[in-house]
C-alpha positions as CSV (number, residue, x, y, z in Angstrom):
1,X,107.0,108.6,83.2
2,X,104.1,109.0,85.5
3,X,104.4,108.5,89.1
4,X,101.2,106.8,90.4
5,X,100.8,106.7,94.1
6,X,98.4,104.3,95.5
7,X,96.6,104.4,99.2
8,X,95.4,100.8,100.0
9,X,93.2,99.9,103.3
10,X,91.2,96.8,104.3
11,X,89.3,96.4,101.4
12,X,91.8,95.5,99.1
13,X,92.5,92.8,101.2
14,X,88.7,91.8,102.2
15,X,88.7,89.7,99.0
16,X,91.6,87.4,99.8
17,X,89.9,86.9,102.9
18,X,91.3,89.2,105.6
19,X,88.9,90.3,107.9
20,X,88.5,94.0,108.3
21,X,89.8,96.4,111.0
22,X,86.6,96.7,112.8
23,X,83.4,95.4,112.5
24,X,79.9,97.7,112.9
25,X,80.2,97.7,116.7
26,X,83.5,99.0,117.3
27,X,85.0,94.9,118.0
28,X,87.9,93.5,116.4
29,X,87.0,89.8,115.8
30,X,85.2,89.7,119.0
31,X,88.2,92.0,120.9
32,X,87.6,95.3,122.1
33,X,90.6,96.8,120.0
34,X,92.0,98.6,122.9
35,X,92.5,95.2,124.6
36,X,94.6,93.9,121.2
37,X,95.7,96.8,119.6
38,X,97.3,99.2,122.5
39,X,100.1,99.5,124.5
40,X,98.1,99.5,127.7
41,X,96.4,96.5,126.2
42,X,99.8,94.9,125.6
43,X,101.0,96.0,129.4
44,X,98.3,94.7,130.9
45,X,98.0,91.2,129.3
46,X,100.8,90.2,126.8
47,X,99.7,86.7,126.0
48,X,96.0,88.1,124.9
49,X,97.8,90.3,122.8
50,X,100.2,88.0,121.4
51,X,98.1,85.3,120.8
52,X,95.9,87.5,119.0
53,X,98.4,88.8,116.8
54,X,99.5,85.1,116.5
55,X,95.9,83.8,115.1
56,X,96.0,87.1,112.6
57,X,99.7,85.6,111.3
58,X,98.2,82.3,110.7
59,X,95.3,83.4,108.7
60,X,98.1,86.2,106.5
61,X,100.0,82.6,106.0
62,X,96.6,80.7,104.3
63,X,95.2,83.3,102.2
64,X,96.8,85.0,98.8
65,X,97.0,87.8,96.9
66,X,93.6,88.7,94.9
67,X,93.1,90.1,91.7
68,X,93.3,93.6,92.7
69,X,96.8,93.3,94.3
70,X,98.0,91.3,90.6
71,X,96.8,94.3,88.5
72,X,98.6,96.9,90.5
73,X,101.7,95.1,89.8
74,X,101.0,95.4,86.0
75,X,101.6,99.2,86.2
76,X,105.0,98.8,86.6
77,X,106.1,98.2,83.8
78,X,104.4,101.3,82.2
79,X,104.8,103.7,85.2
80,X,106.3,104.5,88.2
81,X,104.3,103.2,91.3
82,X,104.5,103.6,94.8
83,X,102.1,101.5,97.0
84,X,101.2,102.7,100.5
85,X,99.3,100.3,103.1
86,X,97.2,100.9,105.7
87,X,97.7,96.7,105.8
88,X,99.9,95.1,107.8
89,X,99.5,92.0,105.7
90,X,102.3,91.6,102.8
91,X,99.8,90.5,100.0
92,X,101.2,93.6,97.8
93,X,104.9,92.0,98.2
94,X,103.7,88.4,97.6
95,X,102.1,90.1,94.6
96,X,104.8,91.6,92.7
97,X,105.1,94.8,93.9
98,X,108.0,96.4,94.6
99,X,107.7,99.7,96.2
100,X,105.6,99.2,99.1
101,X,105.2,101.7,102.3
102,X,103.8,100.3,105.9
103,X,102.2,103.1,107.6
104,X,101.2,100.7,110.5
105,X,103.5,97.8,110.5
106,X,104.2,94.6,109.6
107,X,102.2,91.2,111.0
108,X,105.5,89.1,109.4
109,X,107.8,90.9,111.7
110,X,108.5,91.0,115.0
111,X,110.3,93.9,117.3
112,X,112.2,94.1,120.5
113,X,110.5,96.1,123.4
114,X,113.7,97.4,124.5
115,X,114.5,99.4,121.4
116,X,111.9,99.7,118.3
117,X,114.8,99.6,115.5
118,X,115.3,96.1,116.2
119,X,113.1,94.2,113.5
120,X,113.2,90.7,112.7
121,X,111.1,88.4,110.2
122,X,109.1,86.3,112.1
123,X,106.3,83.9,110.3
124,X,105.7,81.4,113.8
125,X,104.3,82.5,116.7
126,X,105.4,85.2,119.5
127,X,105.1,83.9,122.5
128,X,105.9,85.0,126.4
129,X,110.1,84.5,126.4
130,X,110.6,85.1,123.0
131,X,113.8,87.7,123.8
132,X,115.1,89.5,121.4
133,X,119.0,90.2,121.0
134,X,119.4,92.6,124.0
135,X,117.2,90.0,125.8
136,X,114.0,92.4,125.7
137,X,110.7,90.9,125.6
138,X,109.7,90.5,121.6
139,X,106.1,92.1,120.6
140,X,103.9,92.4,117.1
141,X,105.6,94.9,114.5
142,X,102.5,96.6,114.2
143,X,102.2,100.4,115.2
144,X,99.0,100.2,117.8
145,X,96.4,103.0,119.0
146,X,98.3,106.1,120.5
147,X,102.0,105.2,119.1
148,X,103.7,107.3,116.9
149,X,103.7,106.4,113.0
150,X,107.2,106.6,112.2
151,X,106.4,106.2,108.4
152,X,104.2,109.4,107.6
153,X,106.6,111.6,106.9
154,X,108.1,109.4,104.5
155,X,104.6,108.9,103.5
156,X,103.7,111.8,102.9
157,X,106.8,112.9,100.6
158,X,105.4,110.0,98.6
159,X,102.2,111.4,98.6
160,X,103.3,115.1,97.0
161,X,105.1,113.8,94.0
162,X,102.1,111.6,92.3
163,X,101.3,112.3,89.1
164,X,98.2,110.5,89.8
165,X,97.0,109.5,93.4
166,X,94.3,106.2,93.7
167,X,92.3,105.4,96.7
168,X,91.5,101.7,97.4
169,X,89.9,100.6,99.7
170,X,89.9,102.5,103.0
171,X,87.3,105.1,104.0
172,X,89.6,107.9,104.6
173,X,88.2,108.8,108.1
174,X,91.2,107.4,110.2
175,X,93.8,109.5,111.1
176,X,97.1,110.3,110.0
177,X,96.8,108.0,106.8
178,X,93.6,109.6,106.2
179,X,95.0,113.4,106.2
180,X,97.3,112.3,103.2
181,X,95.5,113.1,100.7
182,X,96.0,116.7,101.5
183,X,99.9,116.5,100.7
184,X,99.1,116.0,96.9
185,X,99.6,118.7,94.4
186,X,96.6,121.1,93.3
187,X,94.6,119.4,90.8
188,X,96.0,116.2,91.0
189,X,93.6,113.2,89.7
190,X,92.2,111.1,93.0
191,X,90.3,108.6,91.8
192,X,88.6,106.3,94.8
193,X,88.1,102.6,94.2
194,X,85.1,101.6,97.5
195,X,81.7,100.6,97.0
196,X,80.5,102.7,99.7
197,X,83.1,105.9,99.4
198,X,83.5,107.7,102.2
199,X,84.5,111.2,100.7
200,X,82.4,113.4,98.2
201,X,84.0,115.3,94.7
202,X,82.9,118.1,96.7
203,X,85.7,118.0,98.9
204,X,87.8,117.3,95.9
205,X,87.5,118.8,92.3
206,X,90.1,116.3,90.9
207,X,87.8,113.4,92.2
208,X,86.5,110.7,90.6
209,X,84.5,107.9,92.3
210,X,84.3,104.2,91.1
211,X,82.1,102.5,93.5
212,X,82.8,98.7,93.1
213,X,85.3,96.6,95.3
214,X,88.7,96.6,95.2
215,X,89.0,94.0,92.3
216,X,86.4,95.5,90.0
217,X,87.3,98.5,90.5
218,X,90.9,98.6,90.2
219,X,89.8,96.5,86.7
220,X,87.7,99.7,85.5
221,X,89.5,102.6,86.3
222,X,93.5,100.7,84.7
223,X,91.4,100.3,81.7
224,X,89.3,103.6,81.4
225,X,91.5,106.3,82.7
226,X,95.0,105.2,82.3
């Protein structure tokens, strides 16, 4: 059985209507992302942050899962699939799919301050108070600018067994999900799902680039190449 491994970024989800990480000028939704998305940011005014993270867990809660997130799940039952996310939204879970890796976190969870192995489901709003069981201050379960991604190495283990690695989505130029790609065996097929693709079959013998969003794209390559 094949083992497909599949890298997913923002623009899988742009279509449900997730906003992107960033927009042209380096904002987040209006936010200079250090502000939001840091732990100095977090230190230095908590209830920005939170409420920030808050409005993001709203939105998750009124959007669904597009047609690009349904076909992925259809490769199940012909393959082996592993999904990992750049998203901290769970569209790929509400979806179908079952085998799902977080590289930055999870906007439906929650996690103490005190100690970062304490996780807990959370679909309301953090707010300042909100303790978790050792009475720590609870904050967004999303890994932020100049943390530690504690799922890379997991990802990347992922990343050396595919049969086949696909690219939706995500233009490959942030780092560590972006150095990924490298962990794959020689000649593996990479085909990249983006309309505007940030990496060149150049760099990459193996590659082959469909240049339409997530939806059509994901569409073309299931039914040409597999």
């Amino acid at each position: 059985m094949k083992n497909i491994v599949i890298l997913t970024g923002a623009g899988i989800s742009a279509e449900s209507g997730i906003k992107t990480f960033r927009d042209a000028d380096g904002l987040w939704e209006g936010h200079d992302i250090m502000k939001v998305a840091s732990p100095q940011g977090f230190k230095k005014n908590p209830e920005l942050v939170l409420d920030f993270y808050n409005q993001r867990r709203r939105q998750l809660l009124r959007v669904k899962p597009n047609k690009a997130h349904l076909d992925l799940v259809k490769l199940e039952k012909k393959y082996k699939v592993n999904i990992i996310t750049q998203n901290v939204d769970d569209l790929h879970e509400r979806a179908g799919s079952t085998n799902v890796l977080h590289l930055h976190g999870e906007l439906l969870k929650s996690r103490s301050t005190y100690n970062e192995n304490l996780v807990y489901n959370c679909k309301t709003a953090i707010n300042l108070g909100d303790k978790c069981t050792k009475n720590s201050q609870l904050r967004p379960h999303i890994v932020w600018f100049g943390e530690q991604v504690p799922m890379l190495e997991k990802a990347a283990e992922i990343t050396a067994t595919a049969d086949v690695l696909v690219i939706i989505g995500t233009s490959m130029q942030v780092y560590p999900a972006a150095s990924l790609i490298n962990y794959i065996r020689h000649n593996t097929p990479i085909y990249f799902i983006d309309p505007k693709p940030a990496i060149i079959k150049n760099d990459f013998p193996s590659l082959t680039i469909i240049k339409e969003v997530a939806s059509v794209g994901v569409k073309k390559w299931m039914n040409k190449y597999l």
